[in-house]
N, C-alpha and C positions, 0 to 999 in steps of 0.2 A: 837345148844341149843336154844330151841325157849323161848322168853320172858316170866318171869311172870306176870299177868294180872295187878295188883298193880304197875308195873315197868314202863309201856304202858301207866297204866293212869298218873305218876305221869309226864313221859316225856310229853306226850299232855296237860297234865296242865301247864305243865313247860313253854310251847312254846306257849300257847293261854296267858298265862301272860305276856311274854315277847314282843309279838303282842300286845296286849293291851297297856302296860308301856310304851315300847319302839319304838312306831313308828318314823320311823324317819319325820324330819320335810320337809315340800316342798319347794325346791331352787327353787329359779326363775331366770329371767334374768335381767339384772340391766337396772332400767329404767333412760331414762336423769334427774338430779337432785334428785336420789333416791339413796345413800350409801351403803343402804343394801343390802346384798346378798339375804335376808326374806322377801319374800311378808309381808307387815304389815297386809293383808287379815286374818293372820296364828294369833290362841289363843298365848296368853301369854309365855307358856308353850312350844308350838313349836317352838319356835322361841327362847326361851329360851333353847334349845334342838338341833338345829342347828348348832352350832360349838363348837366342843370339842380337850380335849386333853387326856391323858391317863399320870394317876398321881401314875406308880409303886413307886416300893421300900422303899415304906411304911407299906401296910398292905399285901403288897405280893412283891416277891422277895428282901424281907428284909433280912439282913442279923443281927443275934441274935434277941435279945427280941425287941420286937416291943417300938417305943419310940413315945412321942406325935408329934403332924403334923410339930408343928412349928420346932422342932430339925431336920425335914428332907424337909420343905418347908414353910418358913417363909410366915407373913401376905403379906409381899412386895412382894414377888413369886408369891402370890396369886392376890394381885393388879393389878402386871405387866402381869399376864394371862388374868384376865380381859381386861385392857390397850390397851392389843395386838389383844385386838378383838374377842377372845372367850368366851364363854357364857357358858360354865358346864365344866367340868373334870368329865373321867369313873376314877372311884376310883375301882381299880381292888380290889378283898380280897380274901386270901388264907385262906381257912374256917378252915385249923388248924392253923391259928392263933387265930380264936376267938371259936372252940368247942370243948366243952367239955365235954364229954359222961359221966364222973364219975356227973356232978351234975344235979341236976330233972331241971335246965333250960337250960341244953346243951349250957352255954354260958359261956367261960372265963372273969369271972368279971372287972378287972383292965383293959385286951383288950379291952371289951366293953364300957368302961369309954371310954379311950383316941380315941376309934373311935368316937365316938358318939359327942364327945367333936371337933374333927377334922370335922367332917361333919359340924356342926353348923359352924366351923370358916370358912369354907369353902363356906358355906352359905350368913352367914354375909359380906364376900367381895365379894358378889354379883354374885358370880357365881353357876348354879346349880350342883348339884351330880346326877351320874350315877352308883349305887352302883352292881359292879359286883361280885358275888358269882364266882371266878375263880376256872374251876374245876381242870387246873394246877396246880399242888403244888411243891415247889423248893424244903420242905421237903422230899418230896417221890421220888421226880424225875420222875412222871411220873403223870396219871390222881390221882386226892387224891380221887373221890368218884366216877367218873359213873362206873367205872367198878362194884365196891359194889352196886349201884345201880343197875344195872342189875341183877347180881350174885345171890345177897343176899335179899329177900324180907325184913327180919326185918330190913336189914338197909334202907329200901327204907322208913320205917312206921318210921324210927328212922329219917331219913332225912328232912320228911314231918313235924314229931313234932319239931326237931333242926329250922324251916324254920316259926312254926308256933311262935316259942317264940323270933325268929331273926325278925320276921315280927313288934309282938305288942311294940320292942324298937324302930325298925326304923320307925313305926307309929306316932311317936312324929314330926316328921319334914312334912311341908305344901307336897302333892303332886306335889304342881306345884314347887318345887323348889329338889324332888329328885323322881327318876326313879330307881326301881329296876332292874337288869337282875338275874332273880331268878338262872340261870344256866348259866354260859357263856358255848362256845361250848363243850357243853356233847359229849363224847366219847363210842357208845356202839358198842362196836368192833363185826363184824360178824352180823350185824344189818344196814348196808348200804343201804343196797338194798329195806326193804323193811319200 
């Protein structure tokens, strides 16, 4: 089945944003009396971007209704990640937990509250976000959208508008303190090769 053209641009969009957002930052070699693993050469940003952790089962692989950050990783949690020496958490998100197709913002209101709320506090103790749109879903048990995105043109134009209105909430926080990954690894099956 060969791709439709809409599907091709959105993937190469996808992954020229992710290049851009997400570059990772340059490790060096430790110099005598020098701590960091970060050339201090590197922007704010990079360095800030340099050691992470991966903060599920919160907004993906959660099990029921999604609850605020603190009921599943306290401010201390958050400190003590800091403490320990890293600098951002990927904040995985399982996009049915926050869309929703019946309203003109494609966004589940109350989820988008306690995310949004959870990024700042996540924020605030000093560590940056890496906001991952996970295209695994625990709900479906399998990919939740690239295959529709291949498949299905409108849901590709539905995806794009879901991303345009998920973009101008997470527009509110500094760049240098959260990264998007528009797609985590997309899945277009029978499309490896080319």
């Amino acid at each position: 089945m060969k791709p439709d053209k809409p599907v091709i641009w959105l993937f190469l969009l996808l992954i020229f944003l992710a290049l851009i957002l997400i570059a990772p930052a340059k490790a060096v070699e430790k110099r005598p009396g020098f701590t960091s693993s970060v050339d201090d050469t590197l922007s704010p940003r990079y360095a800030r971007f340099s050691r992470g952790i991966n903060l599920p089962f919160w907004f993906w692989l959660n099990k029921g209704k999604v609850k605020p950050l603190q009921q599943r990783f306290s401010r201390d949690d958050l400190l003590l990640i800091k403490k320990l020496g890293l600098t951002f958490v990927r904040l995985p998100v399982d996009m049915a937990n926050i869309y929703a197709p019946e309203r003109e913002d494609r966004l589940k209101p109350e989820e988008m509250r306690l995310l949004l709320e959870g990024i700042d506090l996540i924020i605030k103790s000093g560590l940056g976000v890496n906001f991952d749109l996970h295209s695994l879903s625990q709900k479906e048990g399998q990919s939740d959208y690239s295959k529709r995105l291949q498949e299905d043109p409108s849901f590709a134009q539905e995806f794009i508008y879901f991303w345009e209105k998920l973009a101008e909430r997470l527009s509110a926080f500094d760049p240098e303190w959260l990264v998007i990954e528009p797609m985590n690894e997309p899945v277009f099956l029978g499309e490896e090769n080319k």
